[in-house]
TIKOLKOL-205125 format. One line per 5 residues: number of its first residue (from 0); their letters; for each residue x, y, z of C-alpha. Coordinates in Angstrom, 1 decimal. Example, Ala and Ser with C-alpha at 12.3 -4.5 7.8 and 13.67 -1.06 7.14 Angstrom:
0	AS	12.3 -4.5 7.8 | 13.7 -1.1 7.1 .
END
This chain:
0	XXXXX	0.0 0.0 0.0 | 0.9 3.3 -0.8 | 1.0 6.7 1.1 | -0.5 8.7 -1.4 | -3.7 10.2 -0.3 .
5	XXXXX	-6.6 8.0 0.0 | -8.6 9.4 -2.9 | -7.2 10.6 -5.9 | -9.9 10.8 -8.3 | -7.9 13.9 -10.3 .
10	XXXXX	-6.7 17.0 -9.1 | -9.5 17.6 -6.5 | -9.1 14.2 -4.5 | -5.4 14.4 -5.0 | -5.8 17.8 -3.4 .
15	XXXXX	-8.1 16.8 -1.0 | -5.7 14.4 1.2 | -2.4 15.0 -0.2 | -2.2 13.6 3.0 | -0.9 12.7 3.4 .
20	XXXXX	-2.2 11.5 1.8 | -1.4 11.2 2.6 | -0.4 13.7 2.9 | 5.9 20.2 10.2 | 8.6 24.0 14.7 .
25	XXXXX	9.0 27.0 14.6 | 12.5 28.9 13.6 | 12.9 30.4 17.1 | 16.0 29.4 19.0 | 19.2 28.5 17.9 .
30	XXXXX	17.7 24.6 16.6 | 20.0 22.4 18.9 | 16.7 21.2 21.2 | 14.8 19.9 17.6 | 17.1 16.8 17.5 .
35	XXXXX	17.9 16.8 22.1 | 14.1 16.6 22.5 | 13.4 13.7 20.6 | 16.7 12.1 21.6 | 14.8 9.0 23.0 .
40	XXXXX	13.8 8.3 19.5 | 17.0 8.1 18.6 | 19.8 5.0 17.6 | 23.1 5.2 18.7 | 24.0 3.1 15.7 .
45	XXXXX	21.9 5.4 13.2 | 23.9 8.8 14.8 | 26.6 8.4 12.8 | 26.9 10.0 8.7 | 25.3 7.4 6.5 .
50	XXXXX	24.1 7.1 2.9 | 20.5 6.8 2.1 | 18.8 5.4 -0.9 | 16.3 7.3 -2.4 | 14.1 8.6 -5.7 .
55	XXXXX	16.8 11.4 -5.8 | 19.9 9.3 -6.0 | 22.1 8.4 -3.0 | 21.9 11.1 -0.1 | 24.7 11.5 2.3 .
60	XXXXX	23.0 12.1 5.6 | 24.2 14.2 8.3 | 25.1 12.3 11.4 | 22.7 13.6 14.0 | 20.4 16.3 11.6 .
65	XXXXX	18.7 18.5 14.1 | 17.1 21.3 12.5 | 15.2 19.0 9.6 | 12.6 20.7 7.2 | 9.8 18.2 6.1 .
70	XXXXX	8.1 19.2 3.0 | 4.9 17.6 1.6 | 3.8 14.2 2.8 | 6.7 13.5 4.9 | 5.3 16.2 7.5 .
75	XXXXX	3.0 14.3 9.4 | 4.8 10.6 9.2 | 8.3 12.6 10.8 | 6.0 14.1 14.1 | 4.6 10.5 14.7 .
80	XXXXX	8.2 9.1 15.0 | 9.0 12.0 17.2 | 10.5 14.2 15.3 | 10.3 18.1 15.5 | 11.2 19.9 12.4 .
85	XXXXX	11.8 23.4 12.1 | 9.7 24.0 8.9 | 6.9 22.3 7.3 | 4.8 22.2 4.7 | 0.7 23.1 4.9 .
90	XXXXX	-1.3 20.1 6.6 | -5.3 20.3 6.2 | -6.7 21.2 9.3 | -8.7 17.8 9.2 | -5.5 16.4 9.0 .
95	XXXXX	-4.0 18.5 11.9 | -7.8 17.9 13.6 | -7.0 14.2 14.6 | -3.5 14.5 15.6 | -2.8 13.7 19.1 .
100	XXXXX	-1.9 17.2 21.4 | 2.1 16.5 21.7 | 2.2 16.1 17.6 | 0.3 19.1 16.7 | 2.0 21.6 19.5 .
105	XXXXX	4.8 19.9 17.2 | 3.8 21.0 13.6 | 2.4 24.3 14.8 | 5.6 25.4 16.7 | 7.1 25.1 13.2 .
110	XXXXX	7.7 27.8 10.5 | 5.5 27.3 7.4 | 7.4 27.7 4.3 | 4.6 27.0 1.7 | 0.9 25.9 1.2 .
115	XXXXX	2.7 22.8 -0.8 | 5.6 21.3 -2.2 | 6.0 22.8 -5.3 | 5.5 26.6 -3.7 | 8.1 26.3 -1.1 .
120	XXXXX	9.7 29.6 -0.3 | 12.9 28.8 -1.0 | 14.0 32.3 0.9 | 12.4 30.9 4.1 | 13.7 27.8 3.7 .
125	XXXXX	16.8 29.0 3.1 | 17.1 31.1 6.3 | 16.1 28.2 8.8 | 19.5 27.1 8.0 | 18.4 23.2 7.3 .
130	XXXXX	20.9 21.0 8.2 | 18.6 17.5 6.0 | 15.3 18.4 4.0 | 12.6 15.7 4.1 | 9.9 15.4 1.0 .
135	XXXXX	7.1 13.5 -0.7 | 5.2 15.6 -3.2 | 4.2 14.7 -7.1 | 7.5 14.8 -9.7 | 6.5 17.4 -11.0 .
140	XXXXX	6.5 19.9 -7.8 | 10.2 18.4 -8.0 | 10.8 19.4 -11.3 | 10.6 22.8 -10.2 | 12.2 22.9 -6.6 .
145	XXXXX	13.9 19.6 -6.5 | 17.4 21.6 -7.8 | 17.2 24.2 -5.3 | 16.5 22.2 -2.6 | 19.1 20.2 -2.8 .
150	XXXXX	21.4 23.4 -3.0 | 20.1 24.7 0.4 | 21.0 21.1 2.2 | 21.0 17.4 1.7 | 17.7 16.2 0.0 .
155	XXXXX	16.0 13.2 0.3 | 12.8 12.5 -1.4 | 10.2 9.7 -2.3 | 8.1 9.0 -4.7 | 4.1 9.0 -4.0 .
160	XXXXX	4.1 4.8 -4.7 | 6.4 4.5 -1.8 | 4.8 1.9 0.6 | 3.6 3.4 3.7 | 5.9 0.7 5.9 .
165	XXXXX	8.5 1.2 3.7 | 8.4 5.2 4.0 | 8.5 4.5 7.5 | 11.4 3.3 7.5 | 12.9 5.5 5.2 .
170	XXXXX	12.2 8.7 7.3 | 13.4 7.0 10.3 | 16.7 5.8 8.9 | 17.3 9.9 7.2 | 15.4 11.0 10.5 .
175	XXXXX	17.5 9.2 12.8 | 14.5 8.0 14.4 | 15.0 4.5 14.6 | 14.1 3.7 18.2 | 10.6 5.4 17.9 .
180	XXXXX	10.2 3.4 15.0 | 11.2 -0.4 16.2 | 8.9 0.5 19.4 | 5.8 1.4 16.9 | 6.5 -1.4 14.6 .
185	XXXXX	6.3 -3.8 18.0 | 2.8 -2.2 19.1 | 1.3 -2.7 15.3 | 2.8 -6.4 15.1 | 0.8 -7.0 18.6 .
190	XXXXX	-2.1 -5.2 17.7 | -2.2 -7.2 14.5 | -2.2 -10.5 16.1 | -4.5 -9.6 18.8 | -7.4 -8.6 16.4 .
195	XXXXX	-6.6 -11.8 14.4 | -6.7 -14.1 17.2 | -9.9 -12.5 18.9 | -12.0 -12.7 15.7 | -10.7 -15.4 13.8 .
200	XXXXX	-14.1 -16.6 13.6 | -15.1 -13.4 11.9 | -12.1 -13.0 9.8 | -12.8 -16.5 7.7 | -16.4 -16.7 7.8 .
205	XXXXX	-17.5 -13.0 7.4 | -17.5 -10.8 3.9 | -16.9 -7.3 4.3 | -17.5 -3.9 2.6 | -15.9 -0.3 3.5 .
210	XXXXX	-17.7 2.4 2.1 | -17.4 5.9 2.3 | -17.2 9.4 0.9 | -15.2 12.9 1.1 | -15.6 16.2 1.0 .
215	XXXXX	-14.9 16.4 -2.4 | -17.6 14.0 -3.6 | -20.0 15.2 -5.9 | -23.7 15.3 -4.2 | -25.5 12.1 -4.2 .
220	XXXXX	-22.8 9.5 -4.3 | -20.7 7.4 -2.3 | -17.6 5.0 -3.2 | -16.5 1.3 -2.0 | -12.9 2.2 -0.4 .
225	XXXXX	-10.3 -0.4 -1.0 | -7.6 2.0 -0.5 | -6.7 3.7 2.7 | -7.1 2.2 6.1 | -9.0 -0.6 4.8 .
230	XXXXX	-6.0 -1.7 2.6 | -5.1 -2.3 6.6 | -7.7 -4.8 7.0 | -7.7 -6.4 4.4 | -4.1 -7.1 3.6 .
235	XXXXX	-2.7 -7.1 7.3 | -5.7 -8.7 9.7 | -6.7 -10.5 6.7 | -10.7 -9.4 6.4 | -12.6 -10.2 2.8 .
240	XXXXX	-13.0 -6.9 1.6 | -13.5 -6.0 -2.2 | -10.8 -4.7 -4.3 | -10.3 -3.4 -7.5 | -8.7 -6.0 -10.3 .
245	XXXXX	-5.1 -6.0 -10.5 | -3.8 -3.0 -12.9 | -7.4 -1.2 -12.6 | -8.3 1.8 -11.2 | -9.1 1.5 -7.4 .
250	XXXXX	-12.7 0.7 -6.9 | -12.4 3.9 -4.5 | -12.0 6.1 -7.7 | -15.5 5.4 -9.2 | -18.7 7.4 -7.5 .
255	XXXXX	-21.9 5.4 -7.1 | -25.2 7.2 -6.9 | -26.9 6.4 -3.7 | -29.6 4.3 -5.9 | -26.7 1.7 -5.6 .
260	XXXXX	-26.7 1.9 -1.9 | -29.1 -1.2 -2.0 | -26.3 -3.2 -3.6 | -24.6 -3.3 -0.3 | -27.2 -6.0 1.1 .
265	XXXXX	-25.0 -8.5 -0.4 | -22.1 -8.3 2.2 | -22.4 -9.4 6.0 | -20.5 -6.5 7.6 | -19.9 -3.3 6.3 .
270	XXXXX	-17.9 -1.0 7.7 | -17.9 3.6 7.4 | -16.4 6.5 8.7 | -16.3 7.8 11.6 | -14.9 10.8 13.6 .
275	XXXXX	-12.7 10.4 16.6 | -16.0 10.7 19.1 | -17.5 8.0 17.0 | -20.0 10.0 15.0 | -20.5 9.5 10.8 .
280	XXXXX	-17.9 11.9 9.0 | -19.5 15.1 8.0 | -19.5 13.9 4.1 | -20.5 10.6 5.1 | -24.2 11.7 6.8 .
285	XXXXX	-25.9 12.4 3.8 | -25.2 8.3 3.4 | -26.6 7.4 6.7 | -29.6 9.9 6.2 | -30.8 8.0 3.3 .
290	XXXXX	-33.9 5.2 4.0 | -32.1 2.9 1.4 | -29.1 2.7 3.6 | -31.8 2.6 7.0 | -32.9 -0.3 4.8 .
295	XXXXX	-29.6 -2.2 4.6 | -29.8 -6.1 6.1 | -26.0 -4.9 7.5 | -27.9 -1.4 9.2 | -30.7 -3.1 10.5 .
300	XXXXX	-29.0 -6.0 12.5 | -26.2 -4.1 14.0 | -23.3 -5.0 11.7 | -22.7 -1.9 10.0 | -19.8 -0.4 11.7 .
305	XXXXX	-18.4 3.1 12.3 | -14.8 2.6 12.3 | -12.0 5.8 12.8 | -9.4 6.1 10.4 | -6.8 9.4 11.4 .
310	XXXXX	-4.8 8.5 8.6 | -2.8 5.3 6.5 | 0.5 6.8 5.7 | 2.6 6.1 9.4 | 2.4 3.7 11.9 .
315	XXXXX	0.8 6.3 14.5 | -2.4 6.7 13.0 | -2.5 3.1 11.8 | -2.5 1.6 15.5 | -5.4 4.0 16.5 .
320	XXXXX	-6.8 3.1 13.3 | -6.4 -0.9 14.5 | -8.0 0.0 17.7 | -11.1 1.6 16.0 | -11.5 -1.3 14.3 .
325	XXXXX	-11.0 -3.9 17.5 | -13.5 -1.7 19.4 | -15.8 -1.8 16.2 | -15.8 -5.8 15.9 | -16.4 -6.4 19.6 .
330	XXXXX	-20.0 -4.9 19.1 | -20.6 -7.5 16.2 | -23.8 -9.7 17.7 | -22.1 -12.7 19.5 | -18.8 -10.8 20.2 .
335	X	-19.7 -8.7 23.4 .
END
């Protein structure tokens, strides 16, 4: 799975959650406490200069980068593993919305130096004094800043296919935040097997559907998700949920009027989203408003379930994503 935002139906859905989509502190101070204040996170082992591998060629890394600049979808993903950069990118403020308190304080202590990747103020940048720039953002925003960013410091950037466990990874090993990273990796893996071994049952015998809609949906339609979170489910827990052929279009890209709704009845469980006090997204109420989906086998005996997703591109908002979804199968009939 990706870390590209979770719709990306042209330039409005791959505007919409470029978070990261899928998609961050301020410029005050001298810099030294951006790396001594995530110093936990750090490996003694990593803390030393080191070549990475990325879509820009080989990058020598500094040994200990403390004043880091994270630019388009590698904002968010470098906060969860602890990091505090000095300058960031725009997030979306439903992306900054669901962050916990520690990692927004984070972001919004830093200095904005553009809406996006490919209008960076270079200027701005340049006078934070960067000692490693971070970035994810489209090739062709790196056609036109790519050069000069790699004049102001060491560059690394990734591609917008980049796995999300793989980017993990990545911005931990450039990051030098490898501790945070083995500890979250440890929580996911236990979360993972919990969830398989409590509703095994489920997991084999059970068919599942995720369907939602955003913001930038036109009126009147929904979408079967098989990319985001559920990619989660399905390919990590193991849940039978639909996806699109291979080399087609995600099914996620394709609106369906809410006359279709009524083809849901063919799935035991279907799963929608929710906000972080449980409620239906505000796109996703015109849905639940609707007497076909009232009408819904799944609606009607309890088995249509509200499930939080914060986001699908770090291991962060993945676990709280795993525990939406634990807390959502335990109210399956026969599970309580």
């Amino acid at each position: 799975m990706s870390n590209t935002p979770l719709m990306r139906r042209g330039a409005a859905l791959a505007a919409a959650l470029m978070s990261a989509s899928l998609v961050l502190t301020a410029c005050g101070g001298d810099g030294d406490d951006t790396g001594d204040k995530a110093a936990g996170t750090r490996s003694d082992k990593a803390a030393e200069p080191h070549s990475v591998k990325a879509e820009n060629g080989t990058i020598e890394v500094p040994a200990d980068p403390k004043r880091i600049v994270t630019i388009g979808n590698t904002n968010l993903p470098f906060i969860d593993l602890g990091g505090k950069p000095v300058g960031v990118t725009e997030a979306s403020e439903s992306e900054l919305n669901v962050l916990p308190e520690e990692q927004r304080t984070a972001y919004e202590a830093a200095e904005i130096i553009g809406n996006s990747g490919g209008e960076v103020d270079l200027e701005k940048l340049a006078a934070l004094k960067p000692d490693l720039i971070l970035v994810q953002f489209s090739s062709d925003d790196w056609d036109k800043v790519g050069k000069q960013l790699e004049a102001i410091a060491p560059t690394v950037s990734w591609g917008l296919d980049t796995e999300w466990k793989a980017f993990a990874d990545a911005i931990a090993e450039a990051g030098n935040t490898a501790d945070a990273l083995s500890r979250q990796k440890a929580e996911f893996k236990d979360k993972v097997a919990k969830i398989q071994k409590t509703y095994g049952k489920i997991i084999n015998d059970t068919s599942f559907v995720d369907v939602s809609r955003g913001d930038w949906s036109d009126p009147g339609t929904f979408y079967i998700a098989d990319i985001g979170c559920c990619e989660i489910a399905r390919d990590d827990i193991g849940l039978d949920l639909p996806e699109a052929a291979e080399g087609k279009d995600p099914l996620a890209y394709e609106s369906l009027p809410f006359e279709q709704i009524s083809e849901l009845s063919k799935y035991d469980v279907i799963t929608y989203p929710v906000d972080a006090d449980g409620k239906p997204t505000e796109p996703f109420k015109s849905v639940v408003a609707t007497n076909t989906w009232k009408a819904l086998p799944a609606v009607g005996s309890d088995r249509a379930l509200g499930v939080f997703c914060p986001g699908n591109n770090s291991y962060g908002p993945v676990i709280r994503y795993l525990d939406s979804l634990d807390s959502a199968l335990a109210t399956l009939p026969g599970e309580q």
